[in-house]
C-alpha positions as CSV (number, residue, x, y, z in Angstrom):
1,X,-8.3,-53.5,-0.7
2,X,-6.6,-50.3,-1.8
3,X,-4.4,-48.5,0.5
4,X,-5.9,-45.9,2.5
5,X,-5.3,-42.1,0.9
6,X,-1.8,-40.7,2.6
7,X,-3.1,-37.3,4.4
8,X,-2.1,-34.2,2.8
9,X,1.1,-32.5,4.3
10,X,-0.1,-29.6,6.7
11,X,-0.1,-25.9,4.9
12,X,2.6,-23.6,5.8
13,X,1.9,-20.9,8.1
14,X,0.2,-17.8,5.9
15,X,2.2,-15.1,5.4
16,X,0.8,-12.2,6.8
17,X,-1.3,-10.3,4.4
18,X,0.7,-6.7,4.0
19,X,-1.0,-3.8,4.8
20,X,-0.2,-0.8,2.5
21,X,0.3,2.5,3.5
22,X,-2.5,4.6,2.7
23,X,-2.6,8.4,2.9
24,X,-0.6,10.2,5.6
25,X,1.1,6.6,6.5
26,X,4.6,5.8,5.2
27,X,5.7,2.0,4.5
28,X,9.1,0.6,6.3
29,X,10.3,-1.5,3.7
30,X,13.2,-3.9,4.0
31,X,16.4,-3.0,2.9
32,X,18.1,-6.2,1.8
33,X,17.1,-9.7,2.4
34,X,17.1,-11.4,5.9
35,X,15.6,-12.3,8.7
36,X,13.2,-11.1,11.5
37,X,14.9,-11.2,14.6
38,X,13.1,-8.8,17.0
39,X,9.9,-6.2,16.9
40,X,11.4,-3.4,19.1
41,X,8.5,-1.1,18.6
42,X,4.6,-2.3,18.9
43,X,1.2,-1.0,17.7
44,X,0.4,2.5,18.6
45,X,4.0,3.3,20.3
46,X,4.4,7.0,18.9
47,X,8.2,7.1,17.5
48,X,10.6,9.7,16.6
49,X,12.4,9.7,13.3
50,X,15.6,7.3,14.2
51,X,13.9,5.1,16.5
52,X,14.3,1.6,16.3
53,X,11.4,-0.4,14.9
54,X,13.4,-3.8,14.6
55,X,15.9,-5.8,14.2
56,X,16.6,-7.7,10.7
57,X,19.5,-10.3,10.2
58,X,21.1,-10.5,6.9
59,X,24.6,-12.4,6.4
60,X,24.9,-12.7,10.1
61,X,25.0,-9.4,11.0
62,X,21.8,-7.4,13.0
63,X,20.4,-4.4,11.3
64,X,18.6,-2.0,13.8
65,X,15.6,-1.1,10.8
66,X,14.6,2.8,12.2
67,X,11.8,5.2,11.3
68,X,12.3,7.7,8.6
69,X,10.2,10.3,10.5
70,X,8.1,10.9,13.8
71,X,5.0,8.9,13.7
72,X,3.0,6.1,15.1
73,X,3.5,2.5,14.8
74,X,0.6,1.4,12.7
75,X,0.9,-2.3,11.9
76,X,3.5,-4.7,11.5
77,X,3.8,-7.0,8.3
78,X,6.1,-9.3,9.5
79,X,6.6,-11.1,12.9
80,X,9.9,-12.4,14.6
81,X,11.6,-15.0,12.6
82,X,10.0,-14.2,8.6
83,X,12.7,-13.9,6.1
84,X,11.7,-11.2,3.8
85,X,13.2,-9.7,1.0
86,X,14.7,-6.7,-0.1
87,X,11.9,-3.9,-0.9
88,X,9.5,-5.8,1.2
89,X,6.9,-3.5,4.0
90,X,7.7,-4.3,7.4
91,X,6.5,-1.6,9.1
92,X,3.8,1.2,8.5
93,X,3.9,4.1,10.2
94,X,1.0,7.2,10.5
């Protein structure tokens, strides 16, 4: 008898489809590569420009990622604990 087929591995987690900014929004984009450590802001929290929106490790240090200008949070592309990369959205704003 032939062996019974192996099962196929389990799919990584999707990566959250990025939502672009479309007009009157402005993308948060990563810096440099790291990691997702915190979301400090959430959906539909109004911010002022040099807020903190969240935190991104990248060669063990924490970068506090801010807004550029007042606004509203309008999605998150990443969660806690993504790496991303450099040029990457994290954050859209409205």
């Amino acid at each position: 008898a032939a062996p019974a087929p192996k099962a196929a591995p389990a799919p990584a987690a999707p990566k959250k489809a990025a939502q672009s900014a479309g007009a009157g929004e402005q993308s948060i984009d990563a810096p440099m590569p790291g990691k997702i450590i915190k979301l400090v802001a959430s959906v539909g929290q109004s911010v002022n420009a040099g807020d903190v929106l969240l935190i991104l490790e990248a060669m063990k240090m924490q970068n506090e990622i801010t807004a550029d200008a007042a606004g509203t949070v309008k999605a998150f592309n990443v969660d806690a604990g993504n790496n991303v990369a450099a040029g990457d959205s994290l954050v859209i704003l409205g």
